[in-house]
C-alpha positions in Angstrom: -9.5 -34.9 -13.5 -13.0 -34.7 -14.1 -14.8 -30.9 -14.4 -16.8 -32.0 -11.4 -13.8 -32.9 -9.3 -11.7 -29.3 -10.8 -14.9 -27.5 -9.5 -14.4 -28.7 -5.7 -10.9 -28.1 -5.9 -11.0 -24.8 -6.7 -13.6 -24.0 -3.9 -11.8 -25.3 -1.4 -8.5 -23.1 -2.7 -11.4 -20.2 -2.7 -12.0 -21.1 0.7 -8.4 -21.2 2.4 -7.7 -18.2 0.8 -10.9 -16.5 2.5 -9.4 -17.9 5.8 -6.0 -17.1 5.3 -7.2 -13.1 4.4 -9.2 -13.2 8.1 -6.3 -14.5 10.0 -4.1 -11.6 8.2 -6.0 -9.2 9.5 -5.8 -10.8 13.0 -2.1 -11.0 13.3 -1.6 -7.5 12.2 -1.3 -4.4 14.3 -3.4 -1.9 11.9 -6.1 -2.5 10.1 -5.2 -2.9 6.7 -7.0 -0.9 4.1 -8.6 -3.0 1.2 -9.3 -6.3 3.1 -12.7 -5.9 2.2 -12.5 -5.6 -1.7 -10.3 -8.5 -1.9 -12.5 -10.4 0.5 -15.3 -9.4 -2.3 -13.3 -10.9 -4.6 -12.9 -13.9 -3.5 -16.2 -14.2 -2.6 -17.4 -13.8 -6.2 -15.4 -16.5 -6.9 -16.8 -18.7 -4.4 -20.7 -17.6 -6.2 -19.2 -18.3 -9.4 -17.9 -21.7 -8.5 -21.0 -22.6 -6.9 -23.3 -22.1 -9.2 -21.3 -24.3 -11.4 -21.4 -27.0 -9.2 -24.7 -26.5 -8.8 -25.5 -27.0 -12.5 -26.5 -23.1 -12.7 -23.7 -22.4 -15.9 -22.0 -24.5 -17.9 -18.2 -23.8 -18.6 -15.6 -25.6 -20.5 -12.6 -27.3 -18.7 -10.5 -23.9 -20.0 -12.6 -21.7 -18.1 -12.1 -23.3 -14.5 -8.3 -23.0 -15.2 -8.8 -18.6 -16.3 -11.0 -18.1 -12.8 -9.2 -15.1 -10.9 -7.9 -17.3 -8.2 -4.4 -17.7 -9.1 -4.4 -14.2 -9.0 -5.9 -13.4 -5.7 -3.9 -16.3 -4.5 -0.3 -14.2 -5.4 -2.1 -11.5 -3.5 -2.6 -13.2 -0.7 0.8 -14.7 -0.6 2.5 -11.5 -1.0 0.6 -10.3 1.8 1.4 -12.6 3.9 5.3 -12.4 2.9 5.4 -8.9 3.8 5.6 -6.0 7.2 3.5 -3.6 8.0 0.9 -4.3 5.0 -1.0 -1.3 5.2 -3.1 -1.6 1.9 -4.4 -4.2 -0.3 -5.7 -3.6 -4.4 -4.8 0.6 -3.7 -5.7 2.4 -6.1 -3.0 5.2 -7.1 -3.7 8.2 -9.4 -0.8 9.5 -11.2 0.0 11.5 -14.6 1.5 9.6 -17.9 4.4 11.4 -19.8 1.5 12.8 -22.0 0.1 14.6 -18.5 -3.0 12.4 -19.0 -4.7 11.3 -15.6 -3.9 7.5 -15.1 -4.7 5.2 -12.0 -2.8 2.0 -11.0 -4.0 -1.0 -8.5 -0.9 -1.9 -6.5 -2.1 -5.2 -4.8 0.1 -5.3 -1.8 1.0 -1.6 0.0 3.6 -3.0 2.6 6.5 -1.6 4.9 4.2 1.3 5.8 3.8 2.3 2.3 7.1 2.1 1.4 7.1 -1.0 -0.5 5.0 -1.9 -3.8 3.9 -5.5 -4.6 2.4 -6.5 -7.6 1.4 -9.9 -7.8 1.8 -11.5 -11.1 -0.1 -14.9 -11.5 0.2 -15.7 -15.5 2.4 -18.2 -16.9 5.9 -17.4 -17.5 5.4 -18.2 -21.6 2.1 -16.4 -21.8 4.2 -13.2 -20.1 6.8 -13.8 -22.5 4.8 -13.7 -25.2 2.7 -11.2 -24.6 6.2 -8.7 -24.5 7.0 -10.4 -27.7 4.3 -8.7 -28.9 2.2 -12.1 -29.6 -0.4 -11.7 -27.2 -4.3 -10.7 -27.6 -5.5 -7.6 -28.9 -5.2 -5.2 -25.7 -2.7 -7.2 -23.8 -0.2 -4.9 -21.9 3.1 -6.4 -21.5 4.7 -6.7 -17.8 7.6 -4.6 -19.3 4.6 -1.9 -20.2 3.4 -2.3 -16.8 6.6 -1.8 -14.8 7.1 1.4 -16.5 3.8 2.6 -15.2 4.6 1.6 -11.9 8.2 3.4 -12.0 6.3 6.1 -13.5 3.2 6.1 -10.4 6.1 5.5 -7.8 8.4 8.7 -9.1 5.0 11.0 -8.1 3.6 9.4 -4.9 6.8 9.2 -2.3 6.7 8.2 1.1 8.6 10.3 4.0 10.3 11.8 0.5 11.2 8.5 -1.3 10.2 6.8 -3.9 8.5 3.1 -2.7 10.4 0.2 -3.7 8.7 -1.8 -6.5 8.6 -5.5 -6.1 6.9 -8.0 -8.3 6.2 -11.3 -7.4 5.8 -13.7 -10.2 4.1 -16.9 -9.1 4.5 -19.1 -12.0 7.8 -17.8 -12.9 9.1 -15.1 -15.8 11.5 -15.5 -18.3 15.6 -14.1 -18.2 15.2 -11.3 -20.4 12.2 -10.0 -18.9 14.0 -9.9 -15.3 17.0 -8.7 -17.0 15.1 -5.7 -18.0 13.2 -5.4 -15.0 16.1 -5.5 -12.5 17.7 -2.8 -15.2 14.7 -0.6 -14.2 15.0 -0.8 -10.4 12.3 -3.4 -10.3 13.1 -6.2 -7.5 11.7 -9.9 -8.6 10.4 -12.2 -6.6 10.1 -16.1 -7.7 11.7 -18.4 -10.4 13.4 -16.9 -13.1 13.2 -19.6 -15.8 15.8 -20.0 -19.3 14.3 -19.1 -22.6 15.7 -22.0 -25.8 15.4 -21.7 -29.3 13.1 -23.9 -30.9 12.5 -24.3 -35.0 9.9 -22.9 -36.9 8.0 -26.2 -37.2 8.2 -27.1 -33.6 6.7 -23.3 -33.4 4.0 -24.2 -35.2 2.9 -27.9 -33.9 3.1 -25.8 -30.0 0.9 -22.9 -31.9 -1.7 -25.2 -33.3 -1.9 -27.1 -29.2 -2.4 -23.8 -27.9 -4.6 -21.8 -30.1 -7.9 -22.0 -27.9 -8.3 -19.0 -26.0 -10.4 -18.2 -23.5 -13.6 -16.4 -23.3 -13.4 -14.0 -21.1 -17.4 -13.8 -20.9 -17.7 -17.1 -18.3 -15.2 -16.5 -15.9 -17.3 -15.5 -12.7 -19.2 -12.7 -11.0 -18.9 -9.0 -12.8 -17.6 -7.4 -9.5 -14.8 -9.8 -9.7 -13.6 -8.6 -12.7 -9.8 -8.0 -12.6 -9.1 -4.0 -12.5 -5.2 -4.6 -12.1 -3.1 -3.1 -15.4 -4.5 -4.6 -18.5 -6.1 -7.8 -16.4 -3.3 -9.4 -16.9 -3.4 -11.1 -13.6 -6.9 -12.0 -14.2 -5.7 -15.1 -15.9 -4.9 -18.5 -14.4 -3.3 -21.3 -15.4 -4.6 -22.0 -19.3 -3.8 -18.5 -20.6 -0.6 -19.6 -22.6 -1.9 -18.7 -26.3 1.5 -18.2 -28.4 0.0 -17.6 -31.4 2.2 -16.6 -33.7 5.3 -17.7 -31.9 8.0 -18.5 -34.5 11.9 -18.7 -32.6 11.9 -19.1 -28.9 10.2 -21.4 -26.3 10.0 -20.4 -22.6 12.0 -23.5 -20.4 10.3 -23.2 -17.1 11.9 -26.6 -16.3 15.4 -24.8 -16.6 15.1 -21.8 -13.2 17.9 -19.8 -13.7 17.5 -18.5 -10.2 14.6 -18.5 -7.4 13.8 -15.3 -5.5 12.2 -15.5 -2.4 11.0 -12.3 -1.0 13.7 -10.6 1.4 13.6 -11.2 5.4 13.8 -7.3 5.6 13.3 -4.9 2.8 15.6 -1.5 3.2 13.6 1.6 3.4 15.6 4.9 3.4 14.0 6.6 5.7 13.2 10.3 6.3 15.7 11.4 9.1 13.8 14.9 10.2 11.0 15.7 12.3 8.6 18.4 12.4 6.9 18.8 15.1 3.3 20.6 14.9 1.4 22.6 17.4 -0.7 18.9 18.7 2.5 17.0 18.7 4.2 19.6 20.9 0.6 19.5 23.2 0.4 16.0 23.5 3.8 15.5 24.4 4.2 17.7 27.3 0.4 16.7 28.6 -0.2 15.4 31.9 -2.2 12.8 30.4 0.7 11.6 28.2 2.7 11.5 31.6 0.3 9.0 33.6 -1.9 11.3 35.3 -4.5 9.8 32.7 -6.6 8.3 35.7 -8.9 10.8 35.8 -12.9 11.5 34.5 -12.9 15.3 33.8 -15.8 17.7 33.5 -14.8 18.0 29.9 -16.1 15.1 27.6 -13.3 15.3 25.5 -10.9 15.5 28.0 -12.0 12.0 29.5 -12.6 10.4 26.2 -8.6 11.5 25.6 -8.0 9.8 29.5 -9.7 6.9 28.3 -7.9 5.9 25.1 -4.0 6.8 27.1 -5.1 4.2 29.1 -5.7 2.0 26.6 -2.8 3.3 24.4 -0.1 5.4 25.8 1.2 7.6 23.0 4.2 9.2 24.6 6.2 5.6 23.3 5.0 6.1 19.9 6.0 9.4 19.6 9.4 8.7 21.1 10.1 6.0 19.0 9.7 7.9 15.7 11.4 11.0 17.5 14.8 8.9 17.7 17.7 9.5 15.9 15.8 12.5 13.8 16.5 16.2 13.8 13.7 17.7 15.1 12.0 21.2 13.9 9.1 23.4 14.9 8.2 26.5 12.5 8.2 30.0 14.4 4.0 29.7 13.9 3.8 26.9 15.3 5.9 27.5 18.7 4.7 30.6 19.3 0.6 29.4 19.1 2.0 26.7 21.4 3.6 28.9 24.1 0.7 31.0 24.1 -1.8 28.2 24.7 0.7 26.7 27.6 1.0 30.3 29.0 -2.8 29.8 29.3 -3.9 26.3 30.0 -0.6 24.7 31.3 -0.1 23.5 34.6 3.9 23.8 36.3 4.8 19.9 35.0 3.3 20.7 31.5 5.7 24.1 31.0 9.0 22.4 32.5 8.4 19.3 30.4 7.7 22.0 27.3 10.9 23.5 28.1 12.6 20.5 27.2 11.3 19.9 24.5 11.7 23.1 22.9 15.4 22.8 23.9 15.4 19.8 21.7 14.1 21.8 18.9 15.5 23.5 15.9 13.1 26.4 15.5 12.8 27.7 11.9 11.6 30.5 10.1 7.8 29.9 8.6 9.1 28.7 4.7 6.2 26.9 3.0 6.7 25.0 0.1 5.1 26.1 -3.6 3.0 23.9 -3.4 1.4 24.7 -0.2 1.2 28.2 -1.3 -1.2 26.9 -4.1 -4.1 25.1 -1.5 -7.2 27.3 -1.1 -7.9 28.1 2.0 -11.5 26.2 4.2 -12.0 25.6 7.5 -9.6 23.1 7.5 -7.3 24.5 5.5 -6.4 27.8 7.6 -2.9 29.6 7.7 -1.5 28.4 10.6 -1.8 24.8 9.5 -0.2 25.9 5.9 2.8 27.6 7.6 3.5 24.5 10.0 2.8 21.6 6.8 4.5 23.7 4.5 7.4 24.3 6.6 8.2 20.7 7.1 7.3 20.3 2.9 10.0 22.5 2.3 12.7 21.3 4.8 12.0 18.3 3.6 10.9 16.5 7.2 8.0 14.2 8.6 5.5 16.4 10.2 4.1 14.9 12.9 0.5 16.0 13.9 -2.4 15.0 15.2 -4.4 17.1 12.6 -5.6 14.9 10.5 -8.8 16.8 9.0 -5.8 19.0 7.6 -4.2 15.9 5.8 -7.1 14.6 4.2 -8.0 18.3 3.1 -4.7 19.1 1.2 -5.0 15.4 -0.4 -8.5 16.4 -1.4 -6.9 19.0 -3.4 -4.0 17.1 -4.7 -1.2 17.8 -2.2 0.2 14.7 -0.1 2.5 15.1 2.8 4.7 12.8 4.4 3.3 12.9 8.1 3.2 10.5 11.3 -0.5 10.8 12.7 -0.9 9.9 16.5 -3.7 10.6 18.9 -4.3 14.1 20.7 -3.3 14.8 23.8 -5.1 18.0 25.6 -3.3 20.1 28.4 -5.4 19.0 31.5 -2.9 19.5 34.3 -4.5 22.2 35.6 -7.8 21.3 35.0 -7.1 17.6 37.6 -8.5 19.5 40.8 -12.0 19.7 39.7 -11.7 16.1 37.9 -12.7 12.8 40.0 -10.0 10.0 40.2 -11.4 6.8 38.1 
């Protein structure tokens, strides 16, 4: 295949891919966080490709085959393999057994977080080799790797679990690797090929057909540059150096088994619920009960009219609500009785007697860790005693209060909520509002 003819094949994979990204983001409910980068990256690609169509730069044959697509192409696969992708190339911060700081990229967030993908697009022998310890100066070994990811998984649960670690290898890995992999908790996705003996000659005459490597210096636009792990993604199809290879050969022609990615991936989910002060509002409201027809005096209050009628929350809530326990901390159901006592109308209080018959009311118990934010304006003691409540029993809070979340994340502490859309008490407020 001539370099001109690799050049136009590799645009038009560039392209697809572009296409295939845009039509992920259609088919999906939410909007999935990191479309954009990956978009970028593909993109550069595209630039890169171009210009050496174009005549602009001049690249060996090897080059073309180290471009990031195959990659971005595992990415995009995975993605599309996957539920409830919420995240694409995420970037999670998390300490190494040292206590250093260390970030990870996990390309493919899916199951609503629950689920980590990382997308492996390397030959299986250049893998192999690399954990053999016969790689480049620098190279990080998939085995190094997957102990980073157990180690970044153990520190950022979801709904008080740790996600489930997949990696999807694209061009296959070798039996002992998944051995150890699967022995870490590690699920695999795609062939797992046989590894042979071979003599030290043979060793040698596949050393000297390999030895070019590539240079690293040609392969496309600088914001394409891989960030995931050691780049050891960032590699395509020509990456196989075995230097120094002396007793074993990877057989990719022998697959000792062939993963697909599962229909359905378990999650053990969180089985309490605790409810916060705007979750307990907005479920009770009139608007959340279809008297949501109306333009009030109050901006808010119509803006809140407008988006039940686009979106009814009361499902939503519902839905998450079933088969959990449900809590409410003594803070939060007493603010919440005194604001019904003030605003609510005779539908709102018999619905949020219900409710609060549903409830296990606790004790205020927040966690240590909640003990240890500073308080702001965001970060005030009633929100603390409700967030730190449901940190300590160990439950989802659902809330509404999302300025909160992001605050305690801004100083380090995560929790596992479910955010919805406010809901105001406007029942008693409908006489002076006009129908729509």
């Amino acid at each position: 295949m001539s370099l001109q003819v690799m050049v136009q094949e590799r645009i038009g994979v560039a392209q697809e891919l572009l296409q295939r990204v845009q039509q992920l983001s259609q088919c999906r409910p939410r909007t999935i966080e990191g479309m954009g980068k990956l978009c970028g990256k593909l993109r550069a690609e595209l630039r890169f490709l171009r210009k050496v169509e174009a005549g602009e730069l001049t690249v060996k044959e090897s080059h073309l085959h180290s471009t990031n697509l195959t990659h971005l192409t595992a990415i995009v696969e995975s993605a599309e393999s996957l539920e409830d992708v919420v995240a694409l190339l995420h970037v999670f911060a998390y300490e190494d057994a040292a206590g250093a700081k260390q970030s990870l990229v996990v390309d493919v967030v899916a199951n609503g977080g629950h689920t980590w993908v990382k997308a492996v697009g390397r030959k299986a022998e250049a893998l192999h080799n690399i954990w053999q310890g016969q790689g480049q100066y620098g190279d990080k070994s998939i085995i190094q790797q997957a102990e980073d990811f157990v180690q970044a998984s153990h520190q950022q649960p979801v709904q008080y679990c740790n996600p489930h670690i997949i990696f999807a290898f694209y061009n296959g890995v070798s039996s002992p690797m998944a051995d150890i992999l699967r022995h870490m908790g590690i699920s695999i996705r795609g062939d797992i090929v046989a590894v042979n003996a071979v003599a030290k000659e043979e060793a040698a005459d596949i050393n000297e057909d390999n030895s070019e490597e590539r240079d690293e210096s040609d392969g496309g636009d600088d914001d394409c540059e891989d960030d995931n792990n050691g780049g050891d993604d960032d590699d395509g199809d020509d990456d196989d150096d075995v230097s120094g290879l002396s007793h074993t050969r990877v057989d990719r022609g022998t697959v000792v088994a062939s993963l697909a990615f599962p229909v359905q991936v378990k999650v053990d989910a969180c089985h309490r619920a605790n409810l916060d002060i705007t979750t307990l509002i907005t479920y009770v409201s009139s608007l959340s009960h279809g008297r949501c027809h109306f333009t009030f005096k109050e901006f808010v209050l119509t803006e809140q009219a407008a988006q039940e009628r686009l979106e009814k929350v009361l499902p939503c809530l519902d839905d998450f609500m079933k088969g959990k326990e449900l809590f409410a901390c003594r803070s939060a159901v007493d603010d919440f009785q005194v604001i019904l006592d003030t605003l609510g109308g005779p539908g709102e209080k018999a619905r949020a007697c219900q409710l609060l018959a549903r409830l296990r009311v606790v004790d205020d118990q927040p966690s240590q860790r909640t003990l240890c934010l500073k308080p702001s304006a965001k970060v005030n003691r009633r929100s603390l005693m409700i967030f730190g409540t449901g940190d300590s029993l160990r439950a989802v809070t659902m809330t509404a209060n999302s300025k909160f979340v992001r605050a305690a994340a801004n100083q380090g502490v995560r929790y596992s909520v479910f955010i919805h859309q406010p809901r105001a008490l406007t029942e008693g407020k409908e006489w002076r509002a006009t129908p729509v």
